[in-house]
C-alpha beads as a LAMMPS data file, in Angstrom:
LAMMPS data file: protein, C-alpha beads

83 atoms
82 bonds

1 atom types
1 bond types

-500.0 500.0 xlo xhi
-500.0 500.0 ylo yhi
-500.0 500.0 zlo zhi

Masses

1 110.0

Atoms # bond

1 1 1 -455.353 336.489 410.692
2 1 1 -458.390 337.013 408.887
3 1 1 -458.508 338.796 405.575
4 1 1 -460.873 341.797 407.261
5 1 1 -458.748 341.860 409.840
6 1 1 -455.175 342.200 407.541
7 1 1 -457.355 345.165 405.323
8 1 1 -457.952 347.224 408.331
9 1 1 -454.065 347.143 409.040
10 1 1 -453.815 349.018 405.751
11 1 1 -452.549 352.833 406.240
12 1 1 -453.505 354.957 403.509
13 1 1 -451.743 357.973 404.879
14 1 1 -448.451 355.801 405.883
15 1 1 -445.434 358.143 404.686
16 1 1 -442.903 355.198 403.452
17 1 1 -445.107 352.317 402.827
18 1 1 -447.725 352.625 399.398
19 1 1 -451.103 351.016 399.488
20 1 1 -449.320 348.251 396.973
21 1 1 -446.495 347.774 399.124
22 1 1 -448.750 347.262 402.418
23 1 1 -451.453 345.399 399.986
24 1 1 -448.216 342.371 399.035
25 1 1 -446.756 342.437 402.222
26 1 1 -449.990 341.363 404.277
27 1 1 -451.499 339.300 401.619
28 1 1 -454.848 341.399 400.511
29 1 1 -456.145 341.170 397.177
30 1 1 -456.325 344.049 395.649
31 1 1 -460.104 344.540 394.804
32 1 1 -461.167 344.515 398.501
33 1 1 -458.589 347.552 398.812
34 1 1 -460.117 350.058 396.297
35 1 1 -463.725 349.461 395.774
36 1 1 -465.960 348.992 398.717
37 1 1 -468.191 346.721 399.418
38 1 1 -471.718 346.898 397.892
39 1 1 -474.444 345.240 399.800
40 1 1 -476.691 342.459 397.768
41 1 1 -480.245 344.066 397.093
42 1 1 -483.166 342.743 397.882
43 1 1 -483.664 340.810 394.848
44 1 1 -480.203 338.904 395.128
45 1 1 -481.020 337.605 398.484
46 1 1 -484.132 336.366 397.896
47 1 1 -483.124 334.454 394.272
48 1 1 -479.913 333.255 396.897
49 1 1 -482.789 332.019 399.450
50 1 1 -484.607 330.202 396.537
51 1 1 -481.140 328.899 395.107
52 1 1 -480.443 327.548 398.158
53 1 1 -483.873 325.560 399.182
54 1 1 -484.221 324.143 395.745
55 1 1 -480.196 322.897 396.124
56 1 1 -480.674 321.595 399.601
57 1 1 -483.435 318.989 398.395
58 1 1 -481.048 317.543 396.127
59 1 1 -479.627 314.200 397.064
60 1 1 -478.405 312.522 393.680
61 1 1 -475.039 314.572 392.290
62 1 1 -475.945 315.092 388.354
63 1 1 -479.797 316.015 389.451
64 1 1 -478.456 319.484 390.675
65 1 1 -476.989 320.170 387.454
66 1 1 -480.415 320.029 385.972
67 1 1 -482.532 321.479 388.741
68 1 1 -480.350 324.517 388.786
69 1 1 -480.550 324.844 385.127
70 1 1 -484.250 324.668 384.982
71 1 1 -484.151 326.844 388.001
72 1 1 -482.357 329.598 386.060
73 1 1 -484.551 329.285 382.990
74 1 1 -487.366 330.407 384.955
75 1 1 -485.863 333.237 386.276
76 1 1 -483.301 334.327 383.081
77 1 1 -485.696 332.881 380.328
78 1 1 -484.391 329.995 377.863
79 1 1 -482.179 332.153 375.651
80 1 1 -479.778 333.002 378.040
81 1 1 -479.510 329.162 380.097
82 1 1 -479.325 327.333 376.728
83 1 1 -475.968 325.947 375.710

Bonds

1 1 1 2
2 1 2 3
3 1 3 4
4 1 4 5
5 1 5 6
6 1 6 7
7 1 7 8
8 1 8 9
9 1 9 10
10 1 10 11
11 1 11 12
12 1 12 13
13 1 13 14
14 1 14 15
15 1 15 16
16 1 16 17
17 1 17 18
18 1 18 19
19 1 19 20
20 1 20 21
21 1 21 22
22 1 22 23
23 1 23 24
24 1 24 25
25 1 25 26
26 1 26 27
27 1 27 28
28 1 28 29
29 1 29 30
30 1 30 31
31 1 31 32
32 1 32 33
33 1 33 34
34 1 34 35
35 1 35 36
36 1 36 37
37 1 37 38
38 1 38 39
39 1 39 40
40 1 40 41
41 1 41 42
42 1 42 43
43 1 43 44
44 1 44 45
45 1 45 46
46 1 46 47
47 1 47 48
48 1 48 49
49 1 49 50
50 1 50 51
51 1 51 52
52 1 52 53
53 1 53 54
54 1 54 55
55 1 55 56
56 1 56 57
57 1 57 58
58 1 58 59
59 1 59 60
60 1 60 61
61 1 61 62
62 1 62 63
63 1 63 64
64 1 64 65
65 1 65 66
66 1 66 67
67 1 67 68
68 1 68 69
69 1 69 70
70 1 70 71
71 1 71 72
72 1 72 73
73 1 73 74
74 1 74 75
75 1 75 76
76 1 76 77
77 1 77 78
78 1 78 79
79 1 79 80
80 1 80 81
81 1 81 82
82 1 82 83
């Protein structure tokens, strides 16, 4: 069964079972219980898009380490890539 699936088995208003109880016995994590989901803006999708372009060119292993560095940079600026 599929993790959406198990979380809409989850009964807030079940009388003997608590949230915690149903949360351990059907395997949910606990942070898709409580907080709902927040759909990616605009700008997420569209770095995601680029992200995943520049990363599907890549053929050599090590060369995607780099790309995606450089990648960031551009985005982020230097002082927050650089290690």
């Amino acid at each position: 069964m599929s993790a959406p699936d198990r979380r809409a088995l989850l009964d807030p208003a079940h009388g003997k079972l608590s949230i915690r109880r149903q949360r351990a016995l059907l395997g949910v994590a606990r942070f898709g219980v409580y907080r709902p989901r927040q759909p990616a803006n605009d700008n997420d999708l569209a770095t995601m898009r680029l992200l995943e372009n520049h990363l599907s060119l890549i053929t050599d292993r090590t060369h995607g380490t780099q790309v995606l560095r450089h990648f960031t940079a551009d985005i982020a600026g230097n002082s927050r890539v650089s290690r």
